[in-house]
N, C-alpha and C positions, 0 to 999 in steps of 0.2 A: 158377570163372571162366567167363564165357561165351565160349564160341567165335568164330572170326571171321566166319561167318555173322551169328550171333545180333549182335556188334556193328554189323555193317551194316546189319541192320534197325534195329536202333536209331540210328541215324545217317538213316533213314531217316525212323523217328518227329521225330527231332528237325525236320528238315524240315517234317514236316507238320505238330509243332506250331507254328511260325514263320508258313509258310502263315494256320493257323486267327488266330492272336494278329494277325497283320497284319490280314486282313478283318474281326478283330470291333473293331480299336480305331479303324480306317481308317471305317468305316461306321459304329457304334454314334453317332456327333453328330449323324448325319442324324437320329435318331429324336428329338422335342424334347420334354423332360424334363416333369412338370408344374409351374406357376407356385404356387407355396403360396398359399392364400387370403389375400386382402386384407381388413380389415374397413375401409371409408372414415370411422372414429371418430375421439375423439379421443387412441386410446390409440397408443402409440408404434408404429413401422413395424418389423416382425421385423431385427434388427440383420445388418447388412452383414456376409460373412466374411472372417479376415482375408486379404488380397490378397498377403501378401510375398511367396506363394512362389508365385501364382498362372499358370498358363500364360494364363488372361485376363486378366492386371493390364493390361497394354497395351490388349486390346480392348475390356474392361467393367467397369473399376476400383469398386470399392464409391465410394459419393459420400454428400456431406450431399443432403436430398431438397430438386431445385430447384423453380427459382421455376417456378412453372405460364406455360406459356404459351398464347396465345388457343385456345379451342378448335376443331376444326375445322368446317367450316361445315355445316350440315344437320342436321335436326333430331334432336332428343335428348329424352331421359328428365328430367321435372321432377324438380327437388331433393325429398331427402327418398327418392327410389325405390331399392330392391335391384335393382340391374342384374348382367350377366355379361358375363364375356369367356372368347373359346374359346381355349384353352392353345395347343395345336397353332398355329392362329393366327399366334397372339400372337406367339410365341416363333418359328415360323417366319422372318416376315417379322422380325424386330427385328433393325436393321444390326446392334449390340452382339452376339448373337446367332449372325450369319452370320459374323463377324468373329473371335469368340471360337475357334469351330468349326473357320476355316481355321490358328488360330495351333495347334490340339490338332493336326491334321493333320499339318502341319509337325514338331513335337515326334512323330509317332506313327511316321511316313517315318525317324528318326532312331533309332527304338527300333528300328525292324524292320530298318536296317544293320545294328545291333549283334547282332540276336537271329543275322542272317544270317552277320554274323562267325563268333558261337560253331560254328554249322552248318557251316560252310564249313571250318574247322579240325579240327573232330572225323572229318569226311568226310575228309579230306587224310591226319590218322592213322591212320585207318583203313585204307584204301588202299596207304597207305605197308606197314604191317606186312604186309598180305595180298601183296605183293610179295615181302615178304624173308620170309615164314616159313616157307617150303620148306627154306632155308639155311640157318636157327637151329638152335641143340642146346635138347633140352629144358627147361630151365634160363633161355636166354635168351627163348624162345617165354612162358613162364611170367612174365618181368619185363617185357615187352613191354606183353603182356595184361593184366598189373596195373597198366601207366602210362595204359593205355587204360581200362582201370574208373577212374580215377580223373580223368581228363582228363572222360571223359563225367560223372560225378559233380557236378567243377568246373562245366560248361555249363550243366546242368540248373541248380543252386544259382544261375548268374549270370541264367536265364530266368526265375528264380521271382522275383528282385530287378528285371530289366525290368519280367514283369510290375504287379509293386505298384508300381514307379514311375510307370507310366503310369496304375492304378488311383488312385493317391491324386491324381495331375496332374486326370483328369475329373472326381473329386469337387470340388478344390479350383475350377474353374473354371465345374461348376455350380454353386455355391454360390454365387461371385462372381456371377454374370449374371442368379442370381434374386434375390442380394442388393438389385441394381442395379435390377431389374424391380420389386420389390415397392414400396420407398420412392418408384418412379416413381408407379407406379400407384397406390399412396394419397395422392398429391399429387394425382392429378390426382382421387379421388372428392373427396377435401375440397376443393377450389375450385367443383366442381359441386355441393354439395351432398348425394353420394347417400350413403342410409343405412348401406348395406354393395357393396361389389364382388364377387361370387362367381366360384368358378372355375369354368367347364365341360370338362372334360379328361374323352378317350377313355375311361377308366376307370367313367363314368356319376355324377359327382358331382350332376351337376343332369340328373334326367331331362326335362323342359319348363323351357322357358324362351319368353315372345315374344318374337316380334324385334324390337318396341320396344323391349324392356331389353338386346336384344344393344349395347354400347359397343364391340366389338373393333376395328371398324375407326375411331372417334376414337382408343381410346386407342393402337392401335398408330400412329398418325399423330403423338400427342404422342409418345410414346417416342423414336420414329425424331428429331421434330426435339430434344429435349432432348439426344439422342447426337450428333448434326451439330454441337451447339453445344461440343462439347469443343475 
């Protein structure tokens, strides 16, 4: 059994995992995922995911791909052209998006009470015993210590189930919002004509591109207003 040192650092750890888990699930939306390539054909739009359990059902519900509306003013790429849109971008600026992000936030503030529960109680045991174990007989010092191995055991077990809660919540939510993005955006290559839509994400998918064929800022102007229209 570990000593009541050794438990305090461990109460210690527990903290800082709390700490680390809050800043990476509080921040990690900021960074903006890549949008899967569109091809603007006539073949079906990558299927929508399903939304029931979505932390974006609210902000970015999968949808049937709507009706296009006019497009923005200024000139454009003749039909028939492989054009690009910059991910980052894209996906930035898309209300659906910024909306999505703040609902994950909110659900993220809510994991890191609970994670901070566990923390907060196993510290409290902890503390608690290192008071009374001066006045303990061996025997009771030993059952203490073992309520406490198992109490910290319990926490860890309930932070591994946080975390994959919250892991499976930002999968389930990206998936939703590029679901949403993609059927957008190949509505709007097939009303304009163009051959295919490609992605250009940080990653280097398209090394040149002109910026004739750059589309991001029309199509993030449709997006935003097809999402106003909800």
């Amino acid at each position: 059994m570990k000593n009541p040192a050794q438990l305090a650092f461990n109460a210690v750890l527990l903290i800082a995992v709390a700490v680390l888990y809050f800043l990476h699930f509080n921040q990690r939306p900021a960074a903006a995922p890549a949008v899967a390539p569109v091809a603007a054909t006539e073949e079906a739009a990558p299927a929508a995911a399903d939304t029931t359990a979505s932390p974006a059902a609210e902000a970015a519900p999968a949808e049937e791909a709507p009706a296009v509306a006019a497009a923005p003013a200024g000139p454009a790429p003749a039909a028939g052209a492989i054009v690009y849109v910059e991910s980052s971008k894209l996906l930035d600026g898309y209300q659906g998006m910024k909306d999505a992000r703040r609902s994950f936030e909110v659900k993220a503030k809510g994991w890191e009470r609970q994670n901070q529960a566990l923390v907060t109680s196993f510290r409290t045991a902890v503390e608690q015993y290192q008071k009374t174990a001066a006045g303990l007989t061996p025997e009771q010092r030993a059952a203490a210590e073992q309520q406490l191995q198992q109490k910290q055991q319990q926490g860890a077990a309930e932070q591994q189930k946080i975390q994959q809660q919250a892991q499976e919540a930002e999968a389930k939510l990206t998936q939703t919002v590029l679901g949403s993005v993609n059927k957008k955006v190949e509505a709007y290559g097939k009303a304009h004509g163009y051959k295919m839509i490609l992605i250009a994400a940080p990653s280097g998918t398209i090394a040149y591109g002109e910026k004739g064929l750059d589309v991001t800022a029309p199509v993030l102007a449709y997006l935003n207003s097809e999402y106003r229209k909800k």
